[in-house]
C-alpha positions in Angstrom: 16.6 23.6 -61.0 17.0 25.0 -57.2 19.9 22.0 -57.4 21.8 23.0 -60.1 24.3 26.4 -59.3 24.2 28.8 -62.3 27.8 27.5 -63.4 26.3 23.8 -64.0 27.2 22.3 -61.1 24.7 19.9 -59.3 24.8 20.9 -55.1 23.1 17.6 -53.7 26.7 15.6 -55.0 29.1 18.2 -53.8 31.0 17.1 -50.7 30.6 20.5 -49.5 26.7 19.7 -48.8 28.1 17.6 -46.2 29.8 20.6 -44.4 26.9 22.9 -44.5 26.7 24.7 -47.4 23.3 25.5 -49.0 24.6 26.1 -52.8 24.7 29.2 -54.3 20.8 29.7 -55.1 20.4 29.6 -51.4 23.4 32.0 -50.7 26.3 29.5 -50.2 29.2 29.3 -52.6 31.7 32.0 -53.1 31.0 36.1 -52.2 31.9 37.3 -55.0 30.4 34.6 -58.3 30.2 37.0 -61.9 28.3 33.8 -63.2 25.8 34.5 -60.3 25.5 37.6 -60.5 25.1 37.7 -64.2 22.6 35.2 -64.7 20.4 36.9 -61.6 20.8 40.6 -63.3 19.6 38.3 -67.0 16.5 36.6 -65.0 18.1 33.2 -66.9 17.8 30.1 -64.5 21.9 29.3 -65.7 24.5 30.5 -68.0 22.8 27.3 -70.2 20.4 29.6 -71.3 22.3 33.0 -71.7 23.4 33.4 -75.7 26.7 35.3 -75.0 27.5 31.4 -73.5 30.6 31.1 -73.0 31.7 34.5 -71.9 34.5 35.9 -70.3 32.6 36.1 -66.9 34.4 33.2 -65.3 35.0 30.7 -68.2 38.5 31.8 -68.8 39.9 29.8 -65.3 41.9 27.1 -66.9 41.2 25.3 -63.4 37.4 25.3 -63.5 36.1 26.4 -66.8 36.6 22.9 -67.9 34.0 21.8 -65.7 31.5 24.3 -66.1 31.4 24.3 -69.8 31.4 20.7 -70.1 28.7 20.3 -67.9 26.7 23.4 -69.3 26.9 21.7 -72.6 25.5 18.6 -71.0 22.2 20.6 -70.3 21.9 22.5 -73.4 22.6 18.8 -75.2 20.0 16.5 -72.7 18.4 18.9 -70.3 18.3 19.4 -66.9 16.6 16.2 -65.7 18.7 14.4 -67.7 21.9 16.0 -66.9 20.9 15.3 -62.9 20.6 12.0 -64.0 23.6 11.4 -65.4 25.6 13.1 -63.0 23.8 11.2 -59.8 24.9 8.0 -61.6 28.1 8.5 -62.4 29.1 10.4 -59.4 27.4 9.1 -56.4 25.5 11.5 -53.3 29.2 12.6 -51.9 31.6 14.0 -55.1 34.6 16.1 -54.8 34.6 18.5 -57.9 38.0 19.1 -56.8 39.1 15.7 -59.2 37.5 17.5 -62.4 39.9 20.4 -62.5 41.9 21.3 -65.1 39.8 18.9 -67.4 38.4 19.9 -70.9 34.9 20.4 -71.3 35.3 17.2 -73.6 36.2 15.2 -70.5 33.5 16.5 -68.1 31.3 15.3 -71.3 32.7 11.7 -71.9 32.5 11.5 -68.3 29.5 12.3 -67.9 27.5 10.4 -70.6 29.9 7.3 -70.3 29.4 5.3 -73.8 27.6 7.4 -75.8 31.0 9.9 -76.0 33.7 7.2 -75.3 33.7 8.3 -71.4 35.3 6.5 -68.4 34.0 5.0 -65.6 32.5 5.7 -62.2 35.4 5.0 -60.8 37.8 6.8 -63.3 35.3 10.1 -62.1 35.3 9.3 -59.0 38.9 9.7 -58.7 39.5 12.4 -61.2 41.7 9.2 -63.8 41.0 9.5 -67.1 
């Protein structure tokens, strides 16, 4: 789970690796994260497992929320192994998660489990089309 940031978001994809940060379990990301901060005052590995999911700390961004939630919902729905899975494959090793924003958490989901919800391709991901 030391991959995944408390927001859903799997670090060993990001493009950012690339420019040296560590992910926010390791003290990279943002200063200031509420999610973070909330799920480390909780003791819950991710907001996945928090019952007050979603919550006003940080899921009302119309630019990100999208993401998070869609890709939260992915590991309450498969798990964590499989969400890792799923997002390696459709993603790649090198993924800006600057092409998912604005989407619905309905996107980030079709995305992300391709056929089983309807979802595009690599390539649609990969470039943010959907």
């Amino acid at each position: 789970m030391q991959d995944v940031t408390y927001c859903g978001l799997l670090c060993s994809v990001c493009v950012h690796k690339h420019g040296g940060c560590v992910g926010c379990r390791a003290g990279g990301g943002p200063e200031q994260c509420d999610k973070r901060d909330c799920c480390s005052e909780k003791r819950l590995d991710g907001c996945w497992a928090c019952n007050s999911f979603p919550c006003e700390k940080g899921f009302s961004d119309e630019v990100w929320s999208g993401l998070c939630i869609g890709c939260i919902e992915v590991i309450r729905d498969k798990g964590a192994e499989e969400f890792i899975r799923l997002v390696q494959a459709t993603v790649g090793d090198n993924y800006d998660y600057g092409y998912c924003r604005f989407k619905t958490p309905q996107e980030i989901k079709r995305m992300l489990c391709g056929a089983e919800s309807g979802g595009g391709s690599a390539s649609q991901v990969r470039t943010g089309e959907t």
